[in-house]
Backbone and ligand atoms as CSV (ligand in chain L), in Angstrom:
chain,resi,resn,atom,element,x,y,z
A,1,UNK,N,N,-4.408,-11.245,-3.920
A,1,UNK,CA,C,-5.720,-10.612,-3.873
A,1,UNK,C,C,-6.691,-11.426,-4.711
A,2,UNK,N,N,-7.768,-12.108,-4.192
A,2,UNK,CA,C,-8.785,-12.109,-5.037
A,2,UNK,C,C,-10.520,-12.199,-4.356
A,3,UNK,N,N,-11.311,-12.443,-5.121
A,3,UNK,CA,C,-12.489,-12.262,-4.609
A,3,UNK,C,C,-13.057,-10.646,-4.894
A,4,UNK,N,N,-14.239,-10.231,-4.218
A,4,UNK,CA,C,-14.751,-9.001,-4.291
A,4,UNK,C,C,-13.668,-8.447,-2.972
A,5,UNK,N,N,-12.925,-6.666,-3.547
A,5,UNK,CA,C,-13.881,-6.133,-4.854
A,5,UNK,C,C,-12.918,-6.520,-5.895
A,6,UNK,N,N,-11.735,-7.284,-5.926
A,6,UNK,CA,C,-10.807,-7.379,-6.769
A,6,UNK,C,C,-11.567,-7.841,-8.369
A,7,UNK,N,N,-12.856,-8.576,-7.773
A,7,UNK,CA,C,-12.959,-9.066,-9.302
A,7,UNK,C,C,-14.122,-8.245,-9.762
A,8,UNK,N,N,-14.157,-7.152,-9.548
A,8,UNK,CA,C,-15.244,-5.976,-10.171
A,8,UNK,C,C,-14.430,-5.205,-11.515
A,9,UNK,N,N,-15.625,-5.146,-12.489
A,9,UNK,CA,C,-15.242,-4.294,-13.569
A,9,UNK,C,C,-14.935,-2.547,-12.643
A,10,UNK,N,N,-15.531,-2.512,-11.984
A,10,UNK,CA,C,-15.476,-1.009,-11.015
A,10,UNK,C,C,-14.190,-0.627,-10.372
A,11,UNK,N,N,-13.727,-2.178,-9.972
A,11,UNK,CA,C,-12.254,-2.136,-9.381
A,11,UNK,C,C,-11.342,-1.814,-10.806
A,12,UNK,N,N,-11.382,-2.810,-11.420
A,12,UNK,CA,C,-10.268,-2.820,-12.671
A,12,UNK,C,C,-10.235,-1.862,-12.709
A,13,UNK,N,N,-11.068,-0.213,-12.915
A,13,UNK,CA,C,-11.106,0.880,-13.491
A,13,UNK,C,C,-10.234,1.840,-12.149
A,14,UNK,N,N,-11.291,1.538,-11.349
A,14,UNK,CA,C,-10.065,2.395,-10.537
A,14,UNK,C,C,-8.563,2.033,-10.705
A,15,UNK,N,N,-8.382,0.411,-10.470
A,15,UNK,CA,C,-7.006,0.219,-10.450
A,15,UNK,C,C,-6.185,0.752,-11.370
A,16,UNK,N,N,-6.626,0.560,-12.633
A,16,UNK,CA,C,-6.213,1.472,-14.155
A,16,UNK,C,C,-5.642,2.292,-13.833
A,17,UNK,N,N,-6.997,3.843,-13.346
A,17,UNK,CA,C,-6.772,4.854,-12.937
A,17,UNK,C,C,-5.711,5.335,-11.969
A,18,UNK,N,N,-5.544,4.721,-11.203
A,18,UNK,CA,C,-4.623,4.723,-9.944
A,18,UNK,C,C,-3.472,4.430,-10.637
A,19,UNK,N,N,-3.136,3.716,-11.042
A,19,UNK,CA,C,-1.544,3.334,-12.296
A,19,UNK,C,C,-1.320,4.310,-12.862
A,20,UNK,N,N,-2.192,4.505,-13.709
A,20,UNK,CA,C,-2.202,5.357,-14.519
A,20,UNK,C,C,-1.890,7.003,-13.600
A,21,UNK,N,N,-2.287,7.680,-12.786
A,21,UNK,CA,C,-1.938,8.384,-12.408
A,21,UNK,C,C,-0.635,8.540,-11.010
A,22,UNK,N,N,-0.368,7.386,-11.165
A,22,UNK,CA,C,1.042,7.028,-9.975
A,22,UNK,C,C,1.464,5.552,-10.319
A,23,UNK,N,N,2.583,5.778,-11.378
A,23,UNK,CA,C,2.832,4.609,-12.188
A,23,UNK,C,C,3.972,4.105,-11.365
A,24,UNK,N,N,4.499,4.606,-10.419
A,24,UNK,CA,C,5.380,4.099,-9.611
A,24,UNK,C,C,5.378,3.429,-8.287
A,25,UNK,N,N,6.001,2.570,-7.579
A,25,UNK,CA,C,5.566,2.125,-6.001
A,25,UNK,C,C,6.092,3.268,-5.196
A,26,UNK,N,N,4.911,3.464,-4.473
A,26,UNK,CA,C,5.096,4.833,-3.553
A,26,UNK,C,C,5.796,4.429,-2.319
A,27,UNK,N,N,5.617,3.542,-2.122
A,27,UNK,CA,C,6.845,2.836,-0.660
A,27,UNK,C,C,8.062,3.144,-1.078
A,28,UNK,N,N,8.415,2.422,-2.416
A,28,UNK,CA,C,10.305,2.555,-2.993
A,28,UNK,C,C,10.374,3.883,-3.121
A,29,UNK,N,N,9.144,4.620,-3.685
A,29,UNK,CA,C,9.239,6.203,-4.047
A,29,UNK,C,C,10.043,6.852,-2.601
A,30,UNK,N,N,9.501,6.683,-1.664
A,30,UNK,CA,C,9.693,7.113,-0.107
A,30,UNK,C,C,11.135,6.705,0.410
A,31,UNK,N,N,11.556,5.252,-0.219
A,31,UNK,CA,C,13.121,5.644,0.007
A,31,UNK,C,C,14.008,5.735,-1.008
A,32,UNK,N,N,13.850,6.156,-2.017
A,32,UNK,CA,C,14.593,7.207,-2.960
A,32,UNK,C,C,14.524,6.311,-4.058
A,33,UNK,N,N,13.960,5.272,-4.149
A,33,UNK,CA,C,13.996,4.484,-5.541
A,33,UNK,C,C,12.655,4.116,-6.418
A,34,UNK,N,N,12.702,4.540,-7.686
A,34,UNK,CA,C,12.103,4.426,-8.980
A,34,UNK,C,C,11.747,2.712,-9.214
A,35,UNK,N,N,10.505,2.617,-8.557
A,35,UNK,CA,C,10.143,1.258,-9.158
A,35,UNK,C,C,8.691,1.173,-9.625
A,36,UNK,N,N,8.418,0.632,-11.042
A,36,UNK,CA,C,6.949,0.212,-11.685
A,36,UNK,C,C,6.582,-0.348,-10.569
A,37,UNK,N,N,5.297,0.695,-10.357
A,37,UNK,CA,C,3.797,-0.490,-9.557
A,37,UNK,C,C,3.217,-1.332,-10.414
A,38,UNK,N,N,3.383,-2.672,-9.608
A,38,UNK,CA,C,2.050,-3.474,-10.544
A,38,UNK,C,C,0.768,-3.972,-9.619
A,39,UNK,N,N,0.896,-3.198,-8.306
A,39,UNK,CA,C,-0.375,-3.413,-7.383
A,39,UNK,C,C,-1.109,-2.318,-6.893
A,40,UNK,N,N,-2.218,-2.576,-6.872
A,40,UNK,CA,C,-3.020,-1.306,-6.026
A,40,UNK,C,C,-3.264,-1.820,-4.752
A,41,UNK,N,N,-3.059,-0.912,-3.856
A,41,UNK,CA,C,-3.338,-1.435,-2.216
A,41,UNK,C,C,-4.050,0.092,-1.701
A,42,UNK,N,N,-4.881,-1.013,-1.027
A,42,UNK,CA,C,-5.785,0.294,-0.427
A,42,UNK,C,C,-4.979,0.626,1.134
A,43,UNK,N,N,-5.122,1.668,1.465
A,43,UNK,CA,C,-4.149,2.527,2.813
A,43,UNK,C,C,-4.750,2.314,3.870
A,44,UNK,N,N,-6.462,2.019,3.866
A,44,UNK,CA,C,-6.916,1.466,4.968
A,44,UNK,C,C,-7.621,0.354,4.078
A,45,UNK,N,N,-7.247,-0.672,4.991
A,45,UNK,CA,C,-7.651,-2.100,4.377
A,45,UNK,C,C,-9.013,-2.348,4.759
A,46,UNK,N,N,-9.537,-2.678,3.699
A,46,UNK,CA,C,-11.080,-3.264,3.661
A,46,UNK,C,C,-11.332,-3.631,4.776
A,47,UNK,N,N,-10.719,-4.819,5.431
A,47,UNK,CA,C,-11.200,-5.371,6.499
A,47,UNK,C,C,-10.910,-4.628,7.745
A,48,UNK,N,N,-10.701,-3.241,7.599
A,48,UNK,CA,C,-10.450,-2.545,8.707
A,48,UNK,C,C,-11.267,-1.475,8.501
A,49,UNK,N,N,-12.045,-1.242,7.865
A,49,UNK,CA,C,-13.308,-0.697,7.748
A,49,UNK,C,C,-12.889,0.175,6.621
A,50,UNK,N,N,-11.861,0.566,5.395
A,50,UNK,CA,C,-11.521,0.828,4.818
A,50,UNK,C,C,-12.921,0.928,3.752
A,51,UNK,N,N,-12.957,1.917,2.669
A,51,UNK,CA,C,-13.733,1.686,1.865
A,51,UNK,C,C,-13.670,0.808,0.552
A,52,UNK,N,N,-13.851,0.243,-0.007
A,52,UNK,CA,C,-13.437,-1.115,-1.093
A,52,UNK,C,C,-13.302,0.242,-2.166
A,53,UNK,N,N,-14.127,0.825,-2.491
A,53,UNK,CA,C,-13.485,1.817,-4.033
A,53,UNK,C,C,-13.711,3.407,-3.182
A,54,UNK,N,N,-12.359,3.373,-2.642
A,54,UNK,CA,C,-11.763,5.052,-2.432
A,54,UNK,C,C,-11.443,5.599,-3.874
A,55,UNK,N,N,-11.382,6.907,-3.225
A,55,UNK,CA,C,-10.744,7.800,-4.199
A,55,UNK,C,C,-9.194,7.713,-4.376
A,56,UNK,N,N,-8.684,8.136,-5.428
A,56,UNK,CA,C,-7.096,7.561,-5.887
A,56,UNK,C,C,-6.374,7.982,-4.838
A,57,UNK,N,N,-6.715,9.356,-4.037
A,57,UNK,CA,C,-5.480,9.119,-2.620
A,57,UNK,C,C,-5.332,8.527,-1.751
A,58,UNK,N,N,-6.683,7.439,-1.707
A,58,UNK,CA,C,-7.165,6.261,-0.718
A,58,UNK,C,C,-6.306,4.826,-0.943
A,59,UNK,N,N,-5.484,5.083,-2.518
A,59,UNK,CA,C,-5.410,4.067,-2.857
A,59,UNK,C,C,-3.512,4.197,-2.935
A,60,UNK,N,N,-2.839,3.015,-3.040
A,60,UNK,CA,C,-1.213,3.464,-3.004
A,60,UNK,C,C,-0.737,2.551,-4.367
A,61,UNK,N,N,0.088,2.843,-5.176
A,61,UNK,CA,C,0.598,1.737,-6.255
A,61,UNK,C,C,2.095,1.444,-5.406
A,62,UNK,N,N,1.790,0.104,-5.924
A,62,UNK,CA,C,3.204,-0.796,-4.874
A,62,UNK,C,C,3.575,-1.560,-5.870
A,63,UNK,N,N,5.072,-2.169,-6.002
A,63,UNK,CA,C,5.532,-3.429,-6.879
A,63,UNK,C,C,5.520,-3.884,-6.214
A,64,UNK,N,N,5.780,-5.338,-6.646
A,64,UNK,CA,C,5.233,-6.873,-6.910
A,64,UNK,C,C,5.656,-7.397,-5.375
A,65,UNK,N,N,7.059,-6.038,-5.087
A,65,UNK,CA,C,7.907,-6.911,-3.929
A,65,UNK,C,C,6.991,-6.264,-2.615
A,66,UNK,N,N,6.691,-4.849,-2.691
A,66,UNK,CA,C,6.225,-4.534,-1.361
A,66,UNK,C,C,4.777,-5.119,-1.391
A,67,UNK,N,N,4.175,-4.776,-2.262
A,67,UNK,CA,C,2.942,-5.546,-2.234
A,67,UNK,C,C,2.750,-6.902,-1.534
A,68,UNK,N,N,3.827,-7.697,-1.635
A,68,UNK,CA,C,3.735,-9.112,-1.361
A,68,UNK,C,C,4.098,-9.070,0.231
A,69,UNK,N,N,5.318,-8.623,0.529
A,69,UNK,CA,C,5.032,-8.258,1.829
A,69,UNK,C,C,4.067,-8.055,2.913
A,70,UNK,N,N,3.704,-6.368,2.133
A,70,UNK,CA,C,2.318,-5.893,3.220
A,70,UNK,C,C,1.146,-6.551,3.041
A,71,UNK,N,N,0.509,-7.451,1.841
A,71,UNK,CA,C,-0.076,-8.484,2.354
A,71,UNK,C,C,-0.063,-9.717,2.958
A,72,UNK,N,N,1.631,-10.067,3.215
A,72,UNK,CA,C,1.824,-11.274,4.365
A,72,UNK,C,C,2.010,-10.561,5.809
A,73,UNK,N,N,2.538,-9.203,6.072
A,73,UNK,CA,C,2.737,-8.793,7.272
A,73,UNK,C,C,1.804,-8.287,7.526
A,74,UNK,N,N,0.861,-6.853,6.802
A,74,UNK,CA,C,-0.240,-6.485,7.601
A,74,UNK,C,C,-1.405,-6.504,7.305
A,75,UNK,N,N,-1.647,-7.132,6.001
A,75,UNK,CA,C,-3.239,-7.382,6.105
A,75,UNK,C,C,-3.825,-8.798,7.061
A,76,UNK,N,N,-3.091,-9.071,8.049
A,76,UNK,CA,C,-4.072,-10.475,8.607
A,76,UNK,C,C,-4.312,-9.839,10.077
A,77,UNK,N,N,-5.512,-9.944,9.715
A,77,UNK,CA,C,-6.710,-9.356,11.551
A,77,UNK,C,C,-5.661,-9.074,12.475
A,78,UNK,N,N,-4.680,-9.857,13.445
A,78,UNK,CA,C,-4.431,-9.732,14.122
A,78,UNK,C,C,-2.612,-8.426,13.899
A,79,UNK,N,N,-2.782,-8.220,12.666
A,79,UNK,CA,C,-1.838,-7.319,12.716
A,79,UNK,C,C,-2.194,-5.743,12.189
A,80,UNK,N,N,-3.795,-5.516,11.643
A,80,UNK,CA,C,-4.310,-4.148,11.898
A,80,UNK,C,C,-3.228,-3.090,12.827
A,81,UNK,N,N,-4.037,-3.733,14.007
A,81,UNK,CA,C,-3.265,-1.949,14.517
A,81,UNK,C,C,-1.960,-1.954,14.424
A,82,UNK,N,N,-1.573,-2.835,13.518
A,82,UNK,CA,C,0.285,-2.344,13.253
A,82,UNK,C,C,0.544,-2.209,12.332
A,83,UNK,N,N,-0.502,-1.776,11.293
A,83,UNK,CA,C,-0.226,-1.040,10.055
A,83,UNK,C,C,0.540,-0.150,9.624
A,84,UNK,N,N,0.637,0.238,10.564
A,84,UNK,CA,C,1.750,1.656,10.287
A,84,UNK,C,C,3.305,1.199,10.195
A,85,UNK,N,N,3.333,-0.076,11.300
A,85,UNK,CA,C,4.843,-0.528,10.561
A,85,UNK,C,C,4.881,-1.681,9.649
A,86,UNK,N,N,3.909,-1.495,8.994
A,86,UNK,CA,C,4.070,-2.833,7.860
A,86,UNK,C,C,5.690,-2.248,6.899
A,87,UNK,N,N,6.367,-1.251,6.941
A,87,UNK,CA,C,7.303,-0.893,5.903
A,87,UNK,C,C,8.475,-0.812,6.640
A,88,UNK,N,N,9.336,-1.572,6.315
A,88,UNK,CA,C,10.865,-1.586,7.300
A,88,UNK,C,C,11.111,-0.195,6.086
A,89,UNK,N,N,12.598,0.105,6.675
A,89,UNK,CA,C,13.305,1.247,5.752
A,89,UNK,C,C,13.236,2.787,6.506
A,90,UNK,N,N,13.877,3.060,5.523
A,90,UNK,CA,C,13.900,4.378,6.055
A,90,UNK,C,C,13.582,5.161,4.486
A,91,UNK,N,N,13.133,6.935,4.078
A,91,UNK,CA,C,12.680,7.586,3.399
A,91,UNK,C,C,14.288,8.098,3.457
A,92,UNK,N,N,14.254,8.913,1.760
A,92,UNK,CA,C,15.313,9.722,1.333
A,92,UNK,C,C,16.424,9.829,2.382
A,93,UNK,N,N,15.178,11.044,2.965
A,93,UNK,CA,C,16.473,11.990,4.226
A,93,UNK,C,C,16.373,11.549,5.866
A,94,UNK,N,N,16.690,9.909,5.699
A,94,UNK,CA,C,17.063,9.150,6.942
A,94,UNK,C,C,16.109,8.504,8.094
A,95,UNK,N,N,15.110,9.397,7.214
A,95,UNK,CA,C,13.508,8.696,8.540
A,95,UNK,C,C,13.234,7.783,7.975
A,96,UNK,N,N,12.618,6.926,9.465
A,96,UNK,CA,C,11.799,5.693,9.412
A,96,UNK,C,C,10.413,6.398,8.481
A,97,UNK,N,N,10.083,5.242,7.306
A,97,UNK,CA,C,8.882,5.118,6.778
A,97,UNK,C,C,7.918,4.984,7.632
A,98,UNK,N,N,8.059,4.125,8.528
A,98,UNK,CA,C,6.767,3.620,9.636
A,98,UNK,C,C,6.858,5.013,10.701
A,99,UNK,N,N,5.586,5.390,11.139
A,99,UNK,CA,C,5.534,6.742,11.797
A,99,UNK,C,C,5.528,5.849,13.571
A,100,UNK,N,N,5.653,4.356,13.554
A,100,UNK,CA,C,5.561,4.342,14.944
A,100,UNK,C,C,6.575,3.109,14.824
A,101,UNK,N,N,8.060,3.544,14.031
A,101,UNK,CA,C,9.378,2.804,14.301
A,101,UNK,C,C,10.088,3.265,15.328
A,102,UNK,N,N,10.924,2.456,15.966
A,102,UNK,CA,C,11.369,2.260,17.207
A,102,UNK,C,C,12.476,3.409,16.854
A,103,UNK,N,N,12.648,4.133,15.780
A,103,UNK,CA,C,13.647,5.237,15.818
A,103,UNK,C,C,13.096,6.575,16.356
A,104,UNK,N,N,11.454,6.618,16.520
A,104,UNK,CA,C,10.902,7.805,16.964
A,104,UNK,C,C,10.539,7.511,18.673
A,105,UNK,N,N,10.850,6.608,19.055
A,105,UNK,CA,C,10.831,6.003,20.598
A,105,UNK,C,C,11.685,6.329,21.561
L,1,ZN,ZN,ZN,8.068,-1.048,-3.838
C-alpha cells in the first residue's frame, strides 16, 4: 500500500482505530485461528468505488499473510468482481469463506 489515502494523518488514525478495536485478522478469525493484524484493508476497495475513510465496519484488520495475498489476488481491476473469492479456506464450522466458492455451486 502506498500513496493517498495511505499516507494521510486521517488514515493513520483510522487505521489505529480499527487495530485498536479488532486487534486480530478477521479472515484467520473466520477459520478458527488467533492471528495479530498488522493491516487495514478496506472491504470495498477504493478503486471499486469504495470509500477511502469508511467507518471501522468498512474496514477489516488482516496479517501480514492475508493481506499480502488479497492485494496480489484481488485488488487488480481485472479481478473486482471476484472479490468475494479473494479467501481460499473454509470458516470454523466447514463453510467456504468465499460466499461464491464452488462448494455452494
Ligand atoms: Zn490472516
Amino acid at each position: 500500500m502506498s500513496g493517498w489515502p495511505y499516507t494521510t494523518a486521517a488514515w493513520r488514525r483510522l487505521r489505529a482505530a480499527k487495530l485498536a478495536d479488532k486487534p486480530v485478522c478477521e479472515v484467520c478469525e473466520m477459520r478458527g485461528r488467533t492471528v495479530l493484524a498488522k493491516a487495514v484493508d478496506h472491504r470495498v476497495a477504493i478503486a471499486a468505488g469504495g470509500p477511502a475513510f469508511p467507518p471501522l465496519s468498512g474496514l477489516r484488520s488482516m496479517c501480514a499473510s492475508c493481506h499480502n495475498y488479497k492485494t496480489n489476488v484481488a485488488d487488480r481491476p481485472d479481478r473486482q468482481a471476484k472479490l468475494g473469492s479473494a479467501f481460499k479456506g473454509c470458516a470454523a464450522d466447514g463453510s467456504p469463506i468465499s460466499p461464491d466458492d464452488d462448494w455452494f455451486q
